[in-house]
Residue frames as a rotation matrix with the C-alpha (Angstrom) as fourth column:
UNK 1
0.210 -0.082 0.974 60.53
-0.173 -0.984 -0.045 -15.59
0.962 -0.159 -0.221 40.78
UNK 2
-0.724 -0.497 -0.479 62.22
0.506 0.091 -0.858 -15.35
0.470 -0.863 0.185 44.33
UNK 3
-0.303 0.319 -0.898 60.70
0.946 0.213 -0.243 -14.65
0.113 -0.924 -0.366 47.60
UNK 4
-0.333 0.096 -0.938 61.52
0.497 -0.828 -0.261 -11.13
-0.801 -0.553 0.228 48.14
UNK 5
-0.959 0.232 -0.164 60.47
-0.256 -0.456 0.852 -10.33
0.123 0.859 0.497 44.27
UNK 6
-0.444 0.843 -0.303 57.44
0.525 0.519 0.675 -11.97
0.726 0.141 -0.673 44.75
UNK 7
0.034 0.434 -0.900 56.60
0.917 -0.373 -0.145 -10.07
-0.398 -0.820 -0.411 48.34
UNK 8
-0.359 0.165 -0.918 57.64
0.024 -0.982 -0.186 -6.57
-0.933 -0.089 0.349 46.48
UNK 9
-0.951 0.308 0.010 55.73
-0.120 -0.399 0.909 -7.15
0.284 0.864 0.416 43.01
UNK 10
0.084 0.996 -0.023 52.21
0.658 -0.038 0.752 -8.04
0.748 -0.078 -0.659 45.08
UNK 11
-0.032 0.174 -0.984 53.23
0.681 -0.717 -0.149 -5.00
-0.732 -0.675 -0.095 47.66
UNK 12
-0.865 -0.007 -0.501 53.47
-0.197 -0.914 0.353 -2.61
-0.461 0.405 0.790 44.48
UNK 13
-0.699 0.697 0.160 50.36
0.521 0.343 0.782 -4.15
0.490 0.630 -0.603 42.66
UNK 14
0.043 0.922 -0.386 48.46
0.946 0.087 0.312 -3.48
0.321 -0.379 -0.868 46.01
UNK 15
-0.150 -0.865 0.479 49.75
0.881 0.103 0.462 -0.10
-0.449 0.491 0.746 45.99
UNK 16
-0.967 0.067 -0.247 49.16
-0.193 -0.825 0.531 1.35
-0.168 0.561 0.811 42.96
UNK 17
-0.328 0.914 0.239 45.61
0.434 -0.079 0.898 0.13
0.839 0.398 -0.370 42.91
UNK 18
0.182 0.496 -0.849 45.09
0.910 -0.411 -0.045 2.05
-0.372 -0.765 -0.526 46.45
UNK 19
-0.345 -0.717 -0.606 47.46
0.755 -0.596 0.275 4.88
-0.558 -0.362 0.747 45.88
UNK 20
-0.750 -0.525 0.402 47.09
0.553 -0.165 0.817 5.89
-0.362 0.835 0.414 42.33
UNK 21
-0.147 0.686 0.713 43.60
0.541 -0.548 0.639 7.05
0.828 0.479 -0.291 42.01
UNK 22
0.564 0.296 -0.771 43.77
0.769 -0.530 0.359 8.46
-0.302 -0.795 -0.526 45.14
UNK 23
-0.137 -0.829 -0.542 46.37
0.773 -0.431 0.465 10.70
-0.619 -0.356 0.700 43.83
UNK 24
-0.560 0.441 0.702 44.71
0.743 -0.109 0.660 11.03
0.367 0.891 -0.267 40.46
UNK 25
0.266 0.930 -0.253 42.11
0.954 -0.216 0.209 12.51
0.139 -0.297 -0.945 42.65
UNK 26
0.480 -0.139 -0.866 44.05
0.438 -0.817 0.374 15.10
-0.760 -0.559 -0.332 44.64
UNK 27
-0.647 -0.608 0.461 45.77
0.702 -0.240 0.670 16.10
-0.297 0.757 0.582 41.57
UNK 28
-0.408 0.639 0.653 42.87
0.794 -0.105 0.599 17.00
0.451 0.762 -0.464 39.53
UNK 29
0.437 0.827 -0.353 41.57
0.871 -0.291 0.396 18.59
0.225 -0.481 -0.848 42.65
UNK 30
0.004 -0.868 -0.497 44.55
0.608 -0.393 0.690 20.67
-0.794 -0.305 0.526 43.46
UNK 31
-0.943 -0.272 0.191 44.94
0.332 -0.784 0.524 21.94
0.008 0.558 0.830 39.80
UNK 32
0.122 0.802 0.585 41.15
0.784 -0.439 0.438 22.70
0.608 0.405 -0.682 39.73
UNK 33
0.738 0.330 -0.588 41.56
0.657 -0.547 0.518 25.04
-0.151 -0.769 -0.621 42.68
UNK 34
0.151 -0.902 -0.405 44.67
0.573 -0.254 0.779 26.56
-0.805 -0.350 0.479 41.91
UNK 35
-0.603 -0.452 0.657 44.26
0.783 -0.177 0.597 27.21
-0.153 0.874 0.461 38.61
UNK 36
-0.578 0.436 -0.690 42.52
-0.046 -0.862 -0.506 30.85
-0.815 -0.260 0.518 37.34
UNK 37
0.084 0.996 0.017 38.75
0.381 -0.016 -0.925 31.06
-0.921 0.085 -0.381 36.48
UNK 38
-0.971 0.026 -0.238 38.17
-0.207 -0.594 0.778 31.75
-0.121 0.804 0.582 32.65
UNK 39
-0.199 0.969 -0.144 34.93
0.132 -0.119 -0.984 32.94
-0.971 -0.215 -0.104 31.79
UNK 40
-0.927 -0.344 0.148 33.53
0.205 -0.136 0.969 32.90
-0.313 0.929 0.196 28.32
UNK 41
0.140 0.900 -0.412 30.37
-0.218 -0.378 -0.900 35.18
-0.966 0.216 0.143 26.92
UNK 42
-0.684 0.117 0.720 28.77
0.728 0.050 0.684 34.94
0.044 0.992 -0.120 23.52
UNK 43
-0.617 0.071 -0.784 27.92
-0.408 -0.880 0.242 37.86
-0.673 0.469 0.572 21.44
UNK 44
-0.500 -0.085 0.862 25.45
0.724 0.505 0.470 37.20
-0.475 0.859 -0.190 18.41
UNK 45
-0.377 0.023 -0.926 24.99
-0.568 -0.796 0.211 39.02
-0.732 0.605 0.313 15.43
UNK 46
0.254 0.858 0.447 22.55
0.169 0.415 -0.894 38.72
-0.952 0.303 -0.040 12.28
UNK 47
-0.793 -0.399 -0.460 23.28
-0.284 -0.426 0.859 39.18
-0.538 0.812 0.225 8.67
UNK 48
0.376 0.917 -0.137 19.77
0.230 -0.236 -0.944 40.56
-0.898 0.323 -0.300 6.21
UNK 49
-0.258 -0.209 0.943 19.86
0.939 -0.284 0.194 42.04
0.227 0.936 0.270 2.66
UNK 50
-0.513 0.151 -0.845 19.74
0.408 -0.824 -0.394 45.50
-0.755 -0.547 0.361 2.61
UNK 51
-0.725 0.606 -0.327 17.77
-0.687 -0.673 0.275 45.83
-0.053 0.424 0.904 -0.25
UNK 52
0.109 0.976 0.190 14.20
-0.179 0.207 -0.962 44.88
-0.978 0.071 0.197 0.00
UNK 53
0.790 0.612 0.028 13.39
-0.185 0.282 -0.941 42.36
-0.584 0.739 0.336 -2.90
UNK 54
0.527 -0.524 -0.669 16.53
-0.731 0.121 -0.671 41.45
0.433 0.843 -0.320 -3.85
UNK 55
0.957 -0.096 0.274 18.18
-0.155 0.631 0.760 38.27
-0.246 -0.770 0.589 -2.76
UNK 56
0.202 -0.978 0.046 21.36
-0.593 -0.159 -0.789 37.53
0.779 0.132 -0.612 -1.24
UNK 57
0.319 -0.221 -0.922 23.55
0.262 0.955 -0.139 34.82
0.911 -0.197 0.362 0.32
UNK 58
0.564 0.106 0.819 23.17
-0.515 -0.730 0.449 35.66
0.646 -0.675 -0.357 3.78
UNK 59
0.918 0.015 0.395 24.24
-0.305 0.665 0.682 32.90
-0.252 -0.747 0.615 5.18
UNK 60
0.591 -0.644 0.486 27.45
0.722 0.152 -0.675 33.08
0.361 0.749 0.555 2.96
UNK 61
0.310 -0.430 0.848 28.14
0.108 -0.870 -0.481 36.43
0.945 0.241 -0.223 4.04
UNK 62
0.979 0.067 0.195 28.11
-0.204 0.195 0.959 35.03
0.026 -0.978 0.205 8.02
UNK 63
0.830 -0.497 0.255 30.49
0.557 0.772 -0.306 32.98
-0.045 0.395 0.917 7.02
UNK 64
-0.056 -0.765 0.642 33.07
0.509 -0.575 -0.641 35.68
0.859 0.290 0.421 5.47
UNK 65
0.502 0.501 0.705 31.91
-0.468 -0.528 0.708 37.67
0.727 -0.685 -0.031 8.36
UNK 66
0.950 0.102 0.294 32.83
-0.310 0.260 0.915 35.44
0.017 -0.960 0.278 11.01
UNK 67
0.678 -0.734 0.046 36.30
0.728 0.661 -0.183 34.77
0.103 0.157 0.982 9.46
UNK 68
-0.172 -0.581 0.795 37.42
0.558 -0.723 -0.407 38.16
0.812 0.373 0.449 9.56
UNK 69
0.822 0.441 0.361 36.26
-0.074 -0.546 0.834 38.94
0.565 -0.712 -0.416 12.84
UNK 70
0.580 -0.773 -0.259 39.44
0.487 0.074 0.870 37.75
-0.653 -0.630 0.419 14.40
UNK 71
0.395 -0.686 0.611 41.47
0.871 0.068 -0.487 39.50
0.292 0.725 0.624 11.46
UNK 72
-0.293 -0.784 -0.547 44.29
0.951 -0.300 -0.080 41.64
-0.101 -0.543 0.833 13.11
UNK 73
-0.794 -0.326 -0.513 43.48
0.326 -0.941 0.094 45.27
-0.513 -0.093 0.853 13.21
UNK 74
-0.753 0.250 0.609 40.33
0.582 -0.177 0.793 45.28
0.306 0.952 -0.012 11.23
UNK 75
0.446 0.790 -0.421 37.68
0.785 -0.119 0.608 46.06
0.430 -0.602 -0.673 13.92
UNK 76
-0.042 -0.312 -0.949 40.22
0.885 -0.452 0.110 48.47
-0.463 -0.835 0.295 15.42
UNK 77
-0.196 0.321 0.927 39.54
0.868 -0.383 0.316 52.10
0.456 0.866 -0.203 15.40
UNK 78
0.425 0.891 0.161 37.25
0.175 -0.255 0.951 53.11
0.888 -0.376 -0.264 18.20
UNK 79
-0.011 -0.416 0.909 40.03
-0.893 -0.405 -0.197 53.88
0.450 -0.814 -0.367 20.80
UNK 80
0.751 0.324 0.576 39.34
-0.641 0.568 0.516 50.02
-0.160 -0.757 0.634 22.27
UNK 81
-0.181 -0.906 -0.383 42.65
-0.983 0.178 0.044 48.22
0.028 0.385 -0.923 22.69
UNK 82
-0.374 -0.063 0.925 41.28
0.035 0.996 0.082 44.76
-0.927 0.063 -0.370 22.79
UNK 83
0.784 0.447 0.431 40.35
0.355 0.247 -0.902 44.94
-0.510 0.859 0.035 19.11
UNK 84
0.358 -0.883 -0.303 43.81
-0.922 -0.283 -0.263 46.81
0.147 0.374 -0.916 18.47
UNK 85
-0.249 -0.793 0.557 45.79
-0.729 0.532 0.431 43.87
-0.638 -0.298 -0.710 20.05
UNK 86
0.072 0.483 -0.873 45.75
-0.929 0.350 0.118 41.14
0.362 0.803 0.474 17.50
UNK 87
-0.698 -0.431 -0.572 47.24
-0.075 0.838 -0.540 38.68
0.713 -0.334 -0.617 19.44
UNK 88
-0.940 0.337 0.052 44.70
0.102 0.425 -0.899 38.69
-0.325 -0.840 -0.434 21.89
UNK 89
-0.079 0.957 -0.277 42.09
-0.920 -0.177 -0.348 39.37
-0.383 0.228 0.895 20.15
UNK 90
-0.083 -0.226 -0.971 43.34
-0.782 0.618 -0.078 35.88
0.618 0.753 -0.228 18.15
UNK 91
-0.733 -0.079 -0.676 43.88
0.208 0.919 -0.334 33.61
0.648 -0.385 -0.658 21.60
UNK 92
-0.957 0.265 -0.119 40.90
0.023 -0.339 -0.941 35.40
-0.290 -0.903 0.318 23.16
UNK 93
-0.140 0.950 -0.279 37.92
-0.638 -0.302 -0.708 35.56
-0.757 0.079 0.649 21.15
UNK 94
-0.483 0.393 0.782 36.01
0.705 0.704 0.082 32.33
-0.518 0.591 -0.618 19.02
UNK 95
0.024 0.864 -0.502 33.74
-0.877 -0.223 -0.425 33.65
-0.480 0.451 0.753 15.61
UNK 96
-0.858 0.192 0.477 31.86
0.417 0.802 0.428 30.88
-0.300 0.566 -0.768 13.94
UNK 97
-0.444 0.833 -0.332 28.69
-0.895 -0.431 0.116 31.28
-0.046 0.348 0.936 12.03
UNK 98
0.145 0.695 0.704 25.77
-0.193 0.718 -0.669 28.48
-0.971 -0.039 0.238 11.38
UNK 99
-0.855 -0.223 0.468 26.06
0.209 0.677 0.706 26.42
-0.474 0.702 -0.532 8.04
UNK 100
-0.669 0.677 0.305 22.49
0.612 0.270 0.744 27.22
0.421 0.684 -0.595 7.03
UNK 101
0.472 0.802 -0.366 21.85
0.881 -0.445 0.160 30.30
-0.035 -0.398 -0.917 8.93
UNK 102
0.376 -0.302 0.876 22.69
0.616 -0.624 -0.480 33.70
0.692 0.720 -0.048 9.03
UNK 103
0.994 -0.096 0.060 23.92
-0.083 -0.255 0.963 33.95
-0.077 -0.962 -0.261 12.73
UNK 104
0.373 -0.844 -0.385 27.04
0.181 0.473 -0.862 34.54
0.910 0.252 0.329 13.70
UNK 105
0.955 -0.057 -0.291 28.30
0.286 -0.081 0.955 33.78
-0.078 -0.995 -0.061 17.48
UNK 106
0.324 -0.780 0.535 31.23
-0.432 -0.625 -0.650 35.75
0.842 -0.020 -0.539 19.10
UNK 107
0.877 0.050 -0.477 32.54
0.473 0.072 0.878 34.26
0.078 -0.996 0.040 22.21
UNK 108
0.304 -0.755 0.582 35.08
-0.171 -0.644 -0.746 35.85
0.937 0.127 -0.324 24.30
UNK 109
0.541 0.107 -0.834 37.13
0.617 0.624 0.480 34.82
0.571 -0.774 0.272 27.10
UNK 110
-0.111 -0.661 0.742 38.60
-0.369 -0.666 -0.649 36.35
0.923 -0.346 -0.171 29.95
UNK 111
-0.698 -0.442 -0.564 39.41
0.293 0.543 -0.787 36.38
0.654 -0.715 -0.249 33.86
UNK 112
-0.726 0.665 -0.174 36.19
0.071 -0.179 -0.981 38.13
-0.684 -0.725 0.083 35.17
UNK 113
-0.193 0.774 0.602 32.78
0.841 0.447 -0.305 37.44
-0.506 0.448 -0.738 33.71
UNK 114
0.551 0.472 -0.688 32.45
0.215 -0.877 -0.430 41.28
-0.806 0.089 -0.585 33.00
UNK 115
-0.149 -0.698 -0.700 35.38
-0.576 -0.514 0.635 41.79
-0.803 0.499 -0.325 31.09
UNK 116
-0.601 0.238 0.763 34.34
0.480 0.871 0.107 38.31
-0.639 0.430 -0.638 29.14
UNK 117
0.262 0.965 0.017 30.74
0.728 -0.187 -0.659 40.03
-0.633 0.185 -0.752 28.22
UNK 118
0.361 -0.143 -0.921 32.47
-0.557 -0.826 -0.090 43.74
-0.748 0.546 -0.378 27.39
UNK 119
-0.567 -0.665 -0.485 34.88
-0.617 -0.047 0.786 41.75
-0.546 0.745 -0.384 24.70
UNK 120
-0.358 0.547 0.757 32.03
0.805 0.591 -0.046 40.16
-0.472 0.593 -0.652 23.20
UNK 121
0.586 0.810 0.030 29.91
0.756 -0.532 -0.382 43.31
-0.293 0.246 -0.924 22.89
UNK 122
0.388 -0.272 -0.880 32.67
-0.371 -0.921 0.121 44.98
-0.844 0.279 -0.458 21.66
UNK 123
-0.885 -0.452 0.109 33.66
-0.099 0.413 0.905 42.87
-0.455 0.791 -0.410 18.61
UNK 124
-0.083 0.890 0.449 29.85
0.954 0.202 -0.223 42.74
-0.289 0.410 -0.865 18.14
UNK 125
0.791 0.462 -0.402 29.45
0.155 -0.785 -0.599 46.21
-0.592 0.412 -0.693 17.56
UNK 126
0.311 -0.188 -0.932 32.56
-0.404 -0.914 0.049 47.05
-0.860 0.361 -0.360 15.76
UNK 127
-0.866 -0.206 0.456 32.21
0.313 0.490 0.814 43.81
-0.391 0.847 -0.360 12.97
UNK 128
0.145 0.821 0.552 28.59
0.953 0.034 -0.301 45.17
-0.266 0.570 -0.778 12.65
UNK 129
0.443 -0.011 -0.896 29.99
0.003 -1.000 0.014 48.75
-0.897 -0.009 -0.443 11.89
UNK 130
-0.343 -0.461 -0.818 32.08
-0.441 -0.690 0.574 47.64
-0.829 0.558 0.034 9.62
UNK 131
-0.698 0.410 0.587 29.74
0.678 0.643 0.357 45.14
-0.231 0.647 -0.727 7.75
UNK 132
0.430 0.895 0.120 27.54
0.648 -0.213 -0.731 48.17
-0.629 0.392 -0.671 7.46
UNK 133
-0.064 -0.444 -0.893 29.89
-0.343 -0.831 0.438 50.86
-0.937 0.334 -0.099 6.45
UNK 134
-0.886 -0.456 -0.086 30.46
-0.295 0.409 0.864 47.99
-0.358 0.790 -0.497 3.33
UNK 135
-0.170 0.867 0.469 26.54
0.396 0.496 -0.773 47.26
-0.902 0.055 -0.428 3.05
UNK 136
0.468 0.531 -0.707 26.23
-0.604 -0.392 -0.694 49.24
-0.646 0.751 0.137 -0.38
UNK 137
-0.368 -0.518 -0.772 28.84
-0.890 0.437 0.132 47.10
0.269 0.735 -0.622 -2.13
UNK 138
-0.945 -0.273 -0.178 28.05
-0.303 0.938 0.166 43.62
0.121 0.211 -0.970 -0.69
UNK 139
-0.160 0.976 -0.150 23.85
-0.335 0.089 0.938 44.36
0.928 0.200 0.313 -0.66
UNK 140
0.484 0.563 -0.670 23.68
0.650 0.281 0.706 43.13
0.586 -0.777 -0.230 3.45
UNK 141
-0.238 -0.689 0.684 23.75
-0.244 -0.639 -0.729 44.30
0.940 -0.341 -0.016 6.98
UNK 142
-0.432 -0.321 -0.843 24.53
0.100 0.912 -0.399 43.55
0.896 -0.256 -0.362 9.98
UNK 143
0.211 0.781 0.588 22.83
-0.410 -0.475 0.779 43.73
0.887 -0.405 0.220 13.20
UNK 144
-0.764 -0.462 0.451 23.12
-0.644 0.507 -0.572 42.53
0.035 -0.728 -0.685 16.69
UNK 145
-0.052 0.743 -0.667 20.66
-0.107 0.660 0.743 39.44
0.993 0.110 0.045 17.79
UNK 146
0.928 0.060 -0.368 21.69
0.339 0.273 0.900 38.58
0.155 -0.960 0.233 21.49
UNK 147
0.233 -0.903 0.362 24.37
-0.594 -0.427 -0.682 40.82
0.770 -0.056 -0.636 23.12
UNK 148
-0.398 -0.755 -0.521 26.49
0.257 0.453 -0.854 39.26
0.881 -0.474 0.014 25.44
UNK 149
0.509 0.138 0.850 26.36
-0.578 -0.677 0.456 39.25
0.638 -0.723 -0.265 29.37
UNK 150
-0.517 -0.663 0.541 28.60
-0.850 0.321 -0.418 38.25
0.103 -0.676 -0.730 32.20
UNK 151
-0.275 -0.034 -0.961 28.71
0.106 0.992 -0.066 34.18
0.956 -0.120 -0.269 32.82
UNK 152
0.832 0.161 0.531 26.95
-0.532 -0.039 0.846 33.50
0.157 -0.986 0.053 36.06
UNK 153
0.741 -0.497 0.452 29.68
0.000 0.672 0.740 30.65
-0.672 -0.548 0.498 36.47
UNK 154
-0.201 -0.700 -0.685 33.63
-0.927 -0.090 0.364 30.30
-0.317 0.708 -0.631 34.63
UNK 155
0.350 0.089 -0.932 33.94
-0.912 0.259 -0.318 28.17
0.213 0.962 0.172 31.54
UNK 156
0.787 -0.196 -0.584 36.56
0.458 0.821 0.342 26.10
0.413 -0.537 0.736 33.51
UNK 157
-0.638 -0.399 -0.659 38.29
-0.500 0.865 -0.039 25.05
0.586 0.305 -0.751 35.42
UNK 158
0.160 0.916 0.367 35.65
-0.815 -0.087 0.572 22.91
0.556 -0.391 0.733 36.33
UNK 159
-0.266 -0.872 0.411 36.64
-0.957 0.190 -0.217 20.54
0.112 -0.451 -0.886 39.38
UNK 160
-0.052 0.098 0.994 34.48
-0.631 0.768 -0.109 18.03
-0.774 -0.633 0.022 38.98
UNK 161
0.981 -0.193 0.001 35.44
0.121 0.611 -0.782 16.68
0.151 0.768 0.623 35.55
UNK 162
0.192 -0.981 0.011 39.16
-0.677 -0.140 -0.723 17.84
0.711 0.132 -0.691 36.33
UNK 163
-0.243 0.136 0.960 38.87
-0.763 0.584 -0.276 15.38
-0.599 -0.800 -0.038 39.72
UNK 164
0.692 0.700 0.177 36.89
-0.451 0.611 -0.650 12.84
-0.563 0.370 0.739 37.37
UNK 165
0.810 -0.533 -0.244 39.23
-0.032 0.376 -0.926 12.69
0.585 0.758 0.288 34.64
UNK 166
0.041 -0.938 0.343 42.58
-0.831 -0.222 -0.510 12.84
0.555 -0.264 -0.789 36.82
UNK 167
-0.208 -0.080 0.975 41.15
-0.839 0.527 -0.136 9.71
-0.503 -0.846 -0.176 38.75
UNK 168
0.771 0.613 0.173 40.10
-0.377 0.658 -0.652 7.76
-0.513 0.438 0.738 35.96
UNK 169
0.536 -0.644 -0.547 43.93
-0.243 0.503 -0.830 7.78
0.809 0.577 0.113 34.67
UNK 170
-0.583 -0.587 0.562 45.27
-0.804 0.315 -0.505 6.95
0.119 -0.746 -0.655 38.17
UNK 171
0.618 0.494 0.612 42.66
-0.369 0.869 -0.329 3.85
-0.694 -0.022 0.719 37.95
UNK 172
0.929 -0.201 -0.309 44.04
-0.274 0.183 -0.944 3.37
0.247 0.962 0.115 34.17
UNK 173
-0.123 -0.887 0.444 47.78
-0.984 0.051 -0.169 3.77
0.127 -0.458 -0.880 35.73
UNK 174
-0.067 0.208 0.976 46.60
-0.929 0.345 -0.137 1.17
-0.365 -0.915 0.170 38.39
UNK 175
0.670 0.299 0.679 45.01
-0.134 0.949 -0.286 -1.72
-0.730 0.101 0.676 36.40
UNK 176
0.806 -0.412 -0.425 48.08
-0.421 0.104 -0.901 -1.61
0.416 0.905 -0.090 33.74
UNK 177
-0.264 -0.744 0.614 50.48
-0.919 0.002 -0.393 -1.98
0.291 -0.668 -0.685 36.98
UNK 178
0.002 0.443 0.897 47.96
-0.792 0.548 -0.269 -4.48
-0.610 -0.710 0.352 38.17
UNK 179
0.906 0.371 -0.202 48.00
-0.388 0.539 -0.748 -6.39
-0.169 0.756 0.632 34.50
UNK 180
0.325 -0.901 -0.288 52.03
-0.475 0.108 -0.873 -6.15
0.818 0.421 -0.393 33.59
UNK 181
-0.040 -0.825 0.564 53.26
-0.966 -0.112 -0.232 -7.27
0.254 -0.554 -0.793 36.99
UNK 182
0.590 0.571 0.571 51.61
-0.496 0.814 -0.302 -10.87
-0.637 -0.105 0.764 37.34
UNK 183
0.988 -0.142 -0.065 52.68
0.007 0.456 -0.890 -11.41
0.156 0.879 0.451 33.58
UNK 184
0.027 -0.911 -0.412 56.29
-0.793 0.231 -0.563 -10.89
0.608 0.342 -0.716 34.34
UNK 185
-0.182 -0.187 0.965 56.08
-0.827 0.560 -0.048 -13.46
-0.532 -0.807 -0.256 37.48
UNK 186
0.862 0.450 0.234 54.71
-0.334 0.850 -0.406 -16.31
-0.382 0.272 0.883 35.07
UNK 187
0.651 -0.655 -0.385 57.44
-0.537 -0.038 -0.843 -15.64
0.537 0.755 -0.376 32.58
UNK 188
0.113 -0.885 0.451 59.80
-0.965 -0.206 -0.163 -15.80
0.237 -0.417 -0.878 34.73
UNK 189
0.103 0.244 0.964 58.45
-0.534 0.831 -0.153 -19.33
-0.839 -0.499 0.216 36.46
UNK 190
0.960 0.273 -0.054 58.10
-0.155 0.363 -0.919 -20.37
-0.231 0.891 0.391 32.81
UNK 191
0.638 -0.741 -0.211 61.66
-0.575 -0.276 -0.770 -19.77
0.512 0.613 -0.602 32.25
UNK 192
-0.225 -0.432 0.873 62.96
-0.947 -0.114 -0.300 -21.02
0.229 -0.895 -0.384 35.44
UNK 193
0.219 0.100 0.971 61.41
-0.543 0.839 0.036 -24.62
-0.811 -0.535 0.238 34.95
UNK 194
0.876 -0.264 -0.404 63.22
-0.210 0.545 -0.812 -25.78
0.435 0.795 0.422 32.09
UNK 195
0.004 -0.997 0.081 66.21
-0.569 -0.069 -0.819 -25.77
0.822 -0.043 -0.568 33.63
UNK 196
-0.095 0.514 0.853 64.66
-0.944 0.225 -0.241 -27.80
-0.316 -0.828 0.464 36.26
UNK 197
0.905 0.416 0.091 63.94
-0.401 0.904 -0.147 -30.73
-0.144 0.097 0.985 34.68
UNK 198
0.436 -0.687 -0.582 67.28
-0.054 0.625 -0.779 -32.17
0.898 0.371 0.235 33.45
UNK 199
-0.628 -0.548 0.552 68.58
-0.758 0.274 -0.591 -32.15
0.173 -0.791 -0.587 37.08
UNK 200
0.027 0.473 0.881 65.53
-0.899 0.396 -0.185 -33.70
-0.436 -0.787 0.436 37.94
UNK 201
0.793 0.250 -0.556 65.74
-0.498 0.792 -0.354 -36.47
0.351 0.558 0.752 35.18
UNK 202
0.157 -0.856 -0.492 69.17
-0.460 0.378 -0.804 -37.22
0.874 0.352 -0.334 36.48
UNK 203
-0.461 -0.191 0.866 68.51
-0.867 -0.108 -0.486 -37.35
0.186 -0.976 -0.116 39.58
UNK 204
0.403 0.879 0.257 65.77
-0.882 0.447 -0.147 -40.05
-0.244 -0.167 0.955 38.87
């Protein structure tokens, strides 16, 4: 490897191991600040038998329950257009249920903790309206457990893992720059002294 290759592959090595996580850094930091706060409440709701002394697969019916809670237009009714909009109600609002309980959790996200809380507690009350309205055919009903309330703090973005992670690939960046650029200088040298010797044998 020549001089001036050699002076500008250990001026980029040193470099990207200053530069790169420093940039990583401000990156991460930059989008954490820039980007807008999403807040996310949970809603939970219970599922019982509704007749006394007869058993039923509560924890079955969570299940069906929580799968239809995001289903387009079913909750709607009640004048409340987030439960009309399917699309948002679809990229806006998590139901799962427990495997071996009869809970099911609602979260809901939005841009201000309040509005977060209301679209929890409002899919909570109108899946438990309409799991009761249906409580004589499928033998449960539904109830609230823990209504929602406004996030003291947003879900994310959260700047110190967005800062964390954004410097840990400008390290990553760094030591791959710091790994590949050595290895091509050997090569080269490697290549560059075969052709060396047969002058030098003649020369001897």
């Amino acid at each position: 490897m020549t001089h001036p290759v050699q002076r500008a592959a250990g001026a980029l090595r040193t470099w990207s191991l200053l530069a790169l996580p420093l940039i990583g850094m401000g990156t991460g930091l930059t989008y954490s600040l820039v980007q807008e706060p999403v807040y996310t409440a949970d809603a939970y709701a219970v599922v019982s038998s509704a007749r006394q002394g007869v058993p039923t697969q509560d924890a079955d019916f969570a299940q069906a329950y929580a799968r239809v809670a995001v289903h387009p237009g079913l909750l709607a009714g009640n004048g409340d257009a987030y439960l009309a909009d399917g699309e948002l109600l679809r990229t806006t609002l998590q139901a799962s249920a427990s495997p071996d309980a009869p809970l099911i959790r609602l979260a809901a996200i939005a841009g201000t903790p309040e509005e977060a809380a209301r679209r929890a507690n409002s899919v909570a009350s109108a899946l438990t309206a309409y799991a009761n309205r249906h409580s004589a055919d499928t033998g449960v009903r539904l109830s609230s457990f823990a209504p929602a309330v406004p996030p003291a703090s947003p879900g994310s973005p959260q700047p110190l893992i967005a800062t964390a992670v954004a410097t840990a690939a400008g390290l990553l960046l760094a030591a791959l720059i710091w790994m590949a650029v050595p290895a091509r200088g050997r090569r080269d040298d490697q290549e560059a002294a075969p052709a060396r010797r047969p002058a030098d044998t003649v020369s001897a």
